[in-house]
C-alpha positions as CSV (number, residue, x, y, z in Angstrom):
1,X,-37.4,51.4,-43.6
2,X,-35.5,53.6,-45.5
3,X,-36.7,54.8,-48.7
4,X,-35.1,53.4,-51.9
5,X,-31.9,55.3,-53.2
6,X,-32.4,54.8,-56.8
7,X,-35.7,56.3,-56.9
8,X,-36.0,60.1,-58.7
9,X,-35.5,62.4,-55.0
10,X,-36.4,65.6,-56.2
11,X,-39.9,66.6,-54.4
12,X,-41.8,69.1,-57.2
13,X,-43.6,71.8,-55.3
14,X,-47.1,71.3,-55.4
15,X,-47.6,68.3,-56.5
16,X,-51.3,67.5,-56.1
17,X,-54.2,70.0,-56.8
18,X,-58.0,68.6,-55.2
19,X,-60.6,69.5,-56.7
20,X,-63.9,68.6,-55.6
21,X,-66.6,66.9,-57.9
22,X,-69.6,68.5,-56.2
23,X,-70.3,70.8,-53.6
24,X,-69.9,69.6,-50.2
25,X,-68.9,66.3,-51.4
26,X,-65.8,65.3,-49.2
27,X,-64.2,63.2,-52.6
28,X,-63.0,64.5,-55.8
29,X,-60.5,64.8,-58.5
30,X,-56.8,64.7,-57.5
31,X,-54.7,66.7,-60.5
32,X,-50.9,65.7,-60.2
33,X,-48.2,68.1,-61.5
34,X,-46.5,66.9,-64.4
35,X,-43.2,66.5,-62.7
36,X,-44.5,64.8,-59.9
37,X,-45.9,61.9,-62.7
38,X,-43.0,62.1,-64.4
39,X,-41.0,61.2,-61.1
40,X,-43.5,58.6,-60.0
41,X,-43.0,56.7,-63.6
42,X,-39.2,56.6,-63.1
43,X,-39.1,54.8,-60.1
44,X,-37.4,51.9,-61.2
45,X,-39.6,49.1,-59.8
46,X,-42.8,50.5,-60.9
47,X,-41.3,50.5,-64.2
48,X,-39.9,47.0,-64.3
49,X,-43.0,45.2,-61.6
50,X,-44.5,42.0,-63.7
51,X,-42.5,42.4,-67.3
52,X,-43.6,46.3,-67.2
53,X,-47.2,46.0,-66.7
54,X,-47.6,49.4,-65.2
55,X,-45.3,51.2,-67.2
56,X,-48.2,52.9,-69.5
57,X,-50.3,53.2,-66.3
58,X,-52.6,56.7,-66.2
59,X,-51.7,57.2,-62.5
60,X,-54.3,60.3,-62.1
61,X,-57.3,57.6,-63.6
62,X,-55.8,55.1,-61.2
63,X,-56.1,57.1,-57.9
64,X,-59.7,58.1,-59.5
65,X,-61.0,54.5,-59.9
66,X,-59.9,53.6,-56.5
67,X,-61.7,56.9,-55.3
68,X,-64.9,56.2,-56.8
69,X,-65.1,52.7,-56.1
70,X,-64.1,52.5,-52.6
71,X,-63.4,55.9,-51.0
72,X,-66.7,57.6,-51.7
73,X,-68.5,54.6,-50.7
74,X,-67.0,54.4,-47.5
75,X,-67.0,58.4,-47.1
76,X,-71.1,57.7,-47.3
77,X,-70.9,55.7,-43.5
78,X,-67.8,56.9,-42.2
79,X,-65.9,60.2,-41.5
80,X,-63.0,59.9,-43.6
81,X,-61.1,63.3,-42.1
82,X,-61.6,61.2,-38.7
83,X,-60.3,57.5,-39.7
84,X,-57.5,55.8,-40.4
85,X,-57.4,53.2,-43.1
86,X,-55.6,49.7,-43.4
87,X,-54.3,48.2,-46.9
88,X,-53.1,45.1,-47.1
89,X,-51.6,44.0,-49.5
90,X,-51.5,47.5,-50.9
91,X,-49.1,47.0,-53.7
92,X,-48.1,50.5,-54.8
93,X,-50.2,51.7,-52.7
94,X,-52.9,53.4,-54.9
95,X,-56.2,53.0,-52.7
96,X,-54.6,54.3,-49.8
97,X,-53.2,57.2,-51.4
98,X,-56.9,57.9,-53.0
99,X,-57.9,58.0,-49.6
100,X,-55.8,60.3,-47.9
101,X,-56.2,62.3,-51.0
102,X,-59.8,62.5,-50.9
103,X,-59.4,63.6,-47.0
104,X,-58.3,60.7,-44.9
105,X,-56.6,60.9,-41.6
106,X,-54.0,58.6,-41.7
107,X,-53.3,55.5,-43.9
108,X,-51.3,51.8,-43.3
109,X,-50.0,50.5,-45.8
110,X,-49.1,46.1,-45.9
111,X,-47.1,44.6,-48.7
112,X,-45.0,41.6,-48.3
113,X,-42.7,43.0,-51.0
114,X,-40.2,44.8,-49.6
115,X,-39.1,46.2,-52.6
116,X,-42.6,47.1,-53.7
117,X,-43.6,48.9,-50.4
118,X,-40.0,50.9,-50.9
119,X,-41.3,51.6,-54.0
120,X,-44.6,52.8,-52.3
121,X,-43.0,55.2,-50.2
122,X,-41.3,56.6,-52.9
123,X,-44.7,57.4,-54.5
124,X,-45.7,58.6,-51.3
125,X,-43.1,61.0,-50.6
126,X,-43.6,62.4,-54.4
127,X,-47.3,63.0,-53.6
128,X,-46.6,65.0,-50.5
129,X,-48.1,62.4,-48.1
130,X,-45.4,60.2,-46.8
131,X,-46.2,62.2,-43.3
132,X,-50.0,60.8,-43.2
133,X,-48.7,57.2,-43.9
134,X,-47.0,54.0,-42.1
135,X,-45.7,51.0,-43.8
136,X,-46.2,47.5,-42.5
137,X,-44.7,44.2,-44.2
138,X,-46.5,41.7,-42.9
139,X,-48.8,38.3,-44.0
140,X,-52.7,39.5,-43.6
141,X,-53.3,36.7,-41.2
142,X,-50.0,38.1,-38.5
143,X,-50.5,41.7,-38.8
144,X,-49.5,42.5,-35.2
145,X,-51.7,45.5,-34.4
146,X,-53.9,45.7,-31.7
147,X,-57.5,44.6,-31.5
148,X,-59.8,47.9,-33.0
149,X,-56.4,49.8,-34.1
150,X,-58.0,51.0,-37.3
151,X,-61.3,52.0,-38.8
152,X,-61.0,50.8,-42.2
153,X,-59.4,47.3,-42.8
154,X,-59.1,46.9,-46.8
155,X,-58.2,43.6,-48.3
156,X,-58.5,44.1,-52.5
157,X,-57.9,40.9,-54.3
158,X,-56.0,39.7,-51.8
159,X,-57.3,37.0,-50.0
160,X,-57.4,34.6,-53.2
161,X,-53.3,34.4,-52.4
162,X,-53.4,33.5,-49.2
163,X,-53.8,29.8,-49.2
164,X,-56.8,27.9,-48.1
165,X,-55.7,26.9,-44.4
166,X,-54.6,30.7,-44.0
167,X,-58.0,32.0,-45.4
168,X,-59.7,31.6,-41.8
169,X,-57.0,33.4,-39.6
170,X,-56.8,36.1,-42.2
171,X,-60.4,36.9,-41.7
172,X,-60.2,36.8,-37.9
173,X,-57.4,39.0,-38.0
174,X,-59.2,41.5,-39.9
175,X,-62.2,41.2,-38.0
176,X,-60.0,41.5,-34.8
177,X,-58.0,44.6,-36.1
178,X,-60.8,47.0,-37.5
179,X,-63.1,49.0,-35.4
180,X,-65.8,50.5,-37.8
181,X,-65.6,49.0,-41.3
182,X,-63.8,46.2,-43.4
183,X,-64.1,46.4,-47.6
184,X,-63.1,43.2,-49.5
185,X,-63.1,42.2,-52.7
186,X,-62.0,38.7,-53.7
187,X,-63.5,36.1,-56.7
188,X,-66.0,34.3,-55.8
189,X,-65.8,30.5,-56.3
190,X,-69.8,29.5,-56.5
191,X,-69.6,31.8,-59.8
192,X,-68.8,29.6,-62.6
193,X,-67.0,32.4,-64.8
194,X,-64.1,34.5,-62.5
195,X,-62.0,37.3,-63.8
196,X,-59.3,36.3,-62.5
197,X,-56.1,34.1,-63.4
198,X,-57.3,31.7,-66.9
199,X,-60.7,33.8,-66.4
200,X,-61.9,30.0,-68.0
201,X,-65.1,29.0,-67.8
202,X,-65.3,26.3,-64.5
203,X,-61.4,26.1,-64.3
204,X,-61.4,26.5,-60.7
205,X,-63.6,24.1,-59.9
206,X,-61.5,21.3,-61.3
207,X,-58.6,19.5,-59.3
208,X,-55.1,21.2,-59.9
209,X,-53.9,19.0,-62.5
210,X,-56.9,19.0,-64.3
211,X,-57.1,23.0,-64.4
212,X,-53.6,23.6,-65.9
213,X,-54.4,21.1,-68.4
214,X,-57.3,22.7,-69.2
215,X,-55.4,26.1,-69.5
216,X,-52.2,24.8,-71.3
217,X,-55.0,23.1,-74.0
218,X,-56.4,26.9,-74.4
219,X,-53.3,28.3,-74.8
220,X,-53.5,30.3,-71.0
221,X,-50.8,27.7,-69.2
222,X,-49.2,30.7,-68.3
223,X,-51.9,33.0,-67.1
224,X,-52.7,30.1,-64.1
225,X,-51.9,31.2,-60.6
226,X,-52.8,28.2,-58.7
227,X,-55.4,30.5,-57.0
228,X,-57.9,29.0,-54.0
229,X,-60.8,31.3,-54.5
230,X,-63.1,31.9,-51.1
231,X,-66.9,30.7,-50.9
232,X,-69.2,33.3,-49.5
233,X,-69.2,31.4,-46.3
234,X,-65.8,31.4,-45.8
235,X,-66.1,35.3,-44.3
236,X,-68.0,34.1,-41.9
237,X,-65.4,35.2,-39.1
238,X,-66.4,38.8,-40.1
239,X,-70.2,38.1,-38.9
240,X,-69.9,38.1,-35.7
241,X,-68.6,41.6,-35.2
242,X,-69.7,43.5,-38.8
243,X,-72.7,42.8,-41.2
244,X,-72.6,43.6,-45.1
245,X,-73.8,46.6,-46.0
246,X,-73.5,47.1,-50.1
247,X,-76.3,45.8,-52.4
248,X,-74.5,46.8,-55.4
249,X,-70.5,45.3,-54.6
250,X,-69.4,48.6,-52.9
251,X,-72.3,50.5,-53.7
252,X,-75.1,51.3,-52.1
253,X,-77.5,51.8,-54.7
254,X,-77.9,50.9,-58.6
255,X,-77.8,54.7,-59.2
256,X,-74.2,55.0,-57.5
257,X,-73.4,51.8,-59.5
258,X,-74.3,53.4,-62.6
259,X,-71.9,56.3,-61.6
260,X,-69.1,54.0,-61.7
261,X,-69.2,54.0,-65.6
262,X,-67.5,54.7,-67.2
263,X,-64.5,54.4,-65.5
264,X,-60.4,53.2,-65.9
265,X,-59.6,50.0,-64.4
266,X,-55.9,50.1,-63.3
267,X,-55.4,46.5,-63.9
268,X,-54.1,44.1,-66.6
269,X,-51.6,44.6,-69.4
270,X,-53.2,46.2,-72.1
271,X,-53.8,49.9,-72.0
272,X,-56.5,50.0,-74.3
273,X,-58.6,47.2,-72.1
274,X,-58.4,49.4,-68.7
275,X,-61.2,51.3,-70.4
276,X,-64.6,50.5,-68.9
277,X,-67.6,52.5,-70.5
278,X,-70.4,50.3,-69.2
279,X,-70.7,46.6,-67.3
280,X,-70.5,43.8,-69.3
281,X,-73.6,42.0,-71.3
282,X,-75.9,40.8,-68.8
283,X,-73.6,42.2,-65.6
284,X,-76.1,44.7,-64.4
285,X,-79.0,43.1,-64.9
286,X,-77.5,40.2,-63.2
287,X,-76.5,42.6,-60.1
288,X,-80.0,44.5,-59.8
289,X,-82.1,41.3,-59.7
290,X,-79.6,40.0,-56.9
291,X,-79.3,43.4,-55.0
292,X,-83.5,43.1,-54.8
293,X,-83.6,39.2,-54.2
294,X,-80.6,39.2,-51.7
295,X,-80.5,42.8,-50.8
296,X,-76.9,43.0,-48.8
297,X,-75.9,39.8,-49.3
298,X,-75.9,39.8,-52.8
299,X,-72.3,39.1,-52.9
300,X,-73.0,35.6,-52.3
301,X,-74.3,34.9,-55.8
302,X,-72.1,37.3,-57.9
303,X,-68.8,36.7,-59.4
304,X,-67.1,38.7,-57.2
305,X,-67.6,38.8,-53.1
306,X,-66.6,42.3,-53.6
307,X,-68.8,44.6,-50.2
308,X,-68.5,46.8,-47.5
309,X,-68.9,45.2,-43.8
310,X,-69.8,47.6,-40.8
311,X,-69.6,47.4,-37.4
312,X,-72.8,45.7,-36.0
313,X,-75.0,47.6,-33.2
314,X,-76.6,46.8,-29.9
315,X,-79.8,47.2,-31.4
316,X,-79.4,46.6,-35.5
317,X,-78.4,42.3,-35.7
């Protein structure tokens, strides 16, 4: 695919210093050269994607948030300098690229959007990693890869869009494609309160018609998707081959939870809502008591089915 011709071409020189956090710790801070942000914002689909919602977006807090919240988890079972890592649908492609910053061999990259994954290759070129990458555009359920042709399969509030008869077939590709790990996140529809389309309270479980009444009465018509959201049960096709292995969503503890905060979430309109300095009321309370009552499968009770699945053993069920 060839990369898009309206995008800014000039490659800055140097365009990403690493700096690492701790000592010995394979996941750090990735500083971008100005000109290299500069050129990233200018692409012209980033800039006009959803009415401009990413047009203010801190790019460097972006790459950090999906650092923090999935790469140094993952780093913690797997050799990241040693695995390659499967997005889909990556969007613009920021989880992979905090990955092959923080280390990672080699990154695929899935987005339906052809434009959009142009887009992503633009970024990726700008960044100095276009070489460490392949794009894909593809439905999650008919990527075409082999069976164990990646390490990492990550699907991030993706599965939500792919229609109910589709959810199954998506999960058996995924279990069928990765060879070490899969990490998901995706509402969960048990939870009565999702944030996620109306973010209403009990919306989803109501018939169609019923729901988008109920969002054009509170005055969030708009803000409804149409969204299927998965029960726990539905990821059943990833038990056979992986088990959960995250307490705390992605974490493994509630002191690497804690870390988390305060962090920028790269998501949503408003610049001055992507700042997170603490869970909400009643969030981590809610997580530690189902971390120590459900241990790894904690996900099943929480609003989100957010974890981190690893390849079963011979002699661990």
């Amino acid at each position: 695919m060839a990369a898009n011709p309206s995008a800014p071409q000039a490659t800055p020189a140097a365009p990403v210093t690493y700096i690492a956090r701790a000592p010995g710790e394979n996941c750090g801070v990735a500083l971008i050269a100005d000109e290299t942000l500069r050129a990233i914002a200018e692409i012209p689909y980033l800039r006009a994607y959803d009415d401009g919602i990413y047009r203010d977006l801190d790019i460097e807090l972006t790459l950090d948030y999906m650092r923090r919240r999935f790469v140094v988890p993952l780093s913690r079972h797997i050799d990241i300098a040693e695995a390659t890592l499967l997005d889909c649908a990556s969007g613009f492609g920021w989880l992979a690229f905090a990955y092959l910053l923080a280390g990672g061999k080699h990154a695929i990259l899935v987005e339906l959007d052809r434009r959009r994954l142009d887009a992503t290759r633009d970024i990726a070129r700008l960044l100095g990693i276009e070489r460490k990458c392949s794009f894909l555009s593809d439905r999650i359920e008919d990527i075409p890869l082999s069976d164990d042709s990646v390490d990492i399969f990550a699907s991030v509030e993706t599965l939500e869009h792919v229609g109910r008869r589709n959810v199954r077939p998506a999960l058996r590709n995924i279990a069928r494609i990765a060879r070490q790990a899969v990490v998901l996140t995706t509402p969960n529809f048990l939870f009565p309160v999702v944030a996620h389309d109306t973010e209403l309270p009990l919306a989803h479980w109501l018939p169609r018609g019923l729901r988008r009444r109920y969002a054009a009465a509170m005055g969030r018509a708009g803000l409804d998707r149409g969204n299927r959201f998965l029960l726990p049960w539905d990821l059943g096709p990833l038990a056979g081959k992986f088990r959960p292995a995250s307490p705390y969503q992605t974490f493994a503890s509630r002191e690497e939870y804690d870390k988390f905060y305060p962090h920028y979430m790269p998501y949503g309109p408003r610049q001055q809502r992507r700042w997170r300095d603490g869970p909400r009321r009643g969030q981590r309370a809610m997580q530690t008591v189902l971390a120590r009552v459900f241990g790894n499968y904690s996900f099943v009770f929480a609003p989100n089915l957010a974890s981190i699945w690893l390849r079963r053993s011979p002699d661990r069920p």
